[in-house]
N, C-alpha and C positions, 0 to 999 in steps of 0.2 A: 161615180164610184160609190159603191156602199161600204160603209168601217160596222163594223159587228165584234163583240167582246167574245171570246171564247172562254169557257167556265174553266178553259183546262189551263190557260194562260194569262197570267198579269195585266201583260200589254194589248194594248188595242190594235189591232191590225188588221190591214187593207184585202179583201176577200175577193174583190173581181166580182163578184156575182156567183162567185161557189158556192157548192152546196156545203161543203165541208171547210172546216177550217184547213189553212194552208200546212201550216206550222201543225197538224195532226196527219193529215194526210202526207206529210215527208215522212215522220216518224214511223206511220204503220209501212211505207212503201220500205226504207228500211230496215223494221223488221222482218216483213216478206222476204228481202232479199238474204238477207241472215239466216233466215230460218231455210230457205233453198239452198245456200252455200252448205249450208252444215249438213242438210241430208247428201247433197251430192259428194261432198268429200268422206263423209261415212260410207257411204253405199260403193261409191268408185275405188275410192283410194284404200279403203282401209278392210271391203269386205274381201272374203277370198270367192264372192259367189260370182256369177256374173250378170247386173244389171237387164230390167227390161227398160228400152226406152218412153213405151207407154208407162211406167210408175211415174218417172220425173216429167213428160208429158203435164199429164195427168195432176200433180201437184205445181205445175210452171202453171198451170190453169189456175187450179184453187187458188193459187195466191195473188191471183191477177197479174203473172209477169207475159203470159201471152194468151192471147184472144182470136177465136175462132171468126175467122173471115170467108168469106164465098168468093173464091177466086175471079178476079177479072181478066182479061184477055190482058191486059197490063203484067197482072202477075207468071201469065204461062210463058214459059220458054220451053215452044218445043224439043229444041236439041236437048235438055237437060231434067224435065220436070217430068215426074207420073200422074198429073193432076189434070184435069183439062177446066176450062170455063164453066164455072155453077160448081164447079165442086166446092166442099167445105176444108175450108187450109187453115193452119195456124200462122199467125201473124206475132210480130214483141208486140206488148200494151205502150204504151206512152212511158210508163216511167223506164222502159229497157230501150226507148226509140229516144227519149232524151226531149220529153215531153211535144212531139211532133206531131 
C-alpha cells in the first residue's frame, strides 16, 4: 500500500497506487456532474428551444462522464443497434458505471 499527503488535505490517506488523490478526484467527479445536471436542466427544462443531442454528447465527453469505445461483438445487438463491430460507440466512464 502506498500512504501519500495531499497538499489539498490534512489527513494522510491511503491512494491505492493512484495517480490522483482519492478524496480530489471525488470532488472534481462531483463537480462534473453538477455542472452536466445544470446545463441539462437549463437547456431541456427551462429552454423554449429544442436541444441537439450531440451538445450534451459532446459536454458528457468533456467532462469525462462517458468515453468513446470501439465496439465489440459483445456490445452489438443486432435486432436493436445501428453500430456494427470496429465502430466507435459511447460508453458511461467509471464514475456513471459506479466505479466498474
Amino acid at each position: 500500500m502506498s500512504w501519500n499527503h495531499c497538499p489539498k488535505h490534512k489527513e494522510i490517506i491511503e491512494w491505492k497506487g493512484q495517480v490522483e488523490c482519492p478524496v480530489c478526484q471525488l470532488q472534481a467527479d462531483i463537480e462534473n456532474l453538477k455542472e452536466f445536471a445544470r446545463y441539462i436542466i437549463k437547456v431541456e427544462c427551462w429552454s423554449i428551444y429544442d436541444q441537439d443531442g450531440g451538445d450534451i454528447q459532446e459536454l458528457a465527453e468533456k467532462l469525462g462522464l462517458i468515453k468513446k469505445h470501439i465496439a465489440t461483438e459483445a456490445d452489438v445487438n443486432p435486432d436493436v443497434d445501428d453500430f456494427e463491430v470496429g465502430d466507435t460507440i459511447y460508453k458511461f466512464s467509471d464514475v456513471l458505471e459506479g466505479g466498474k
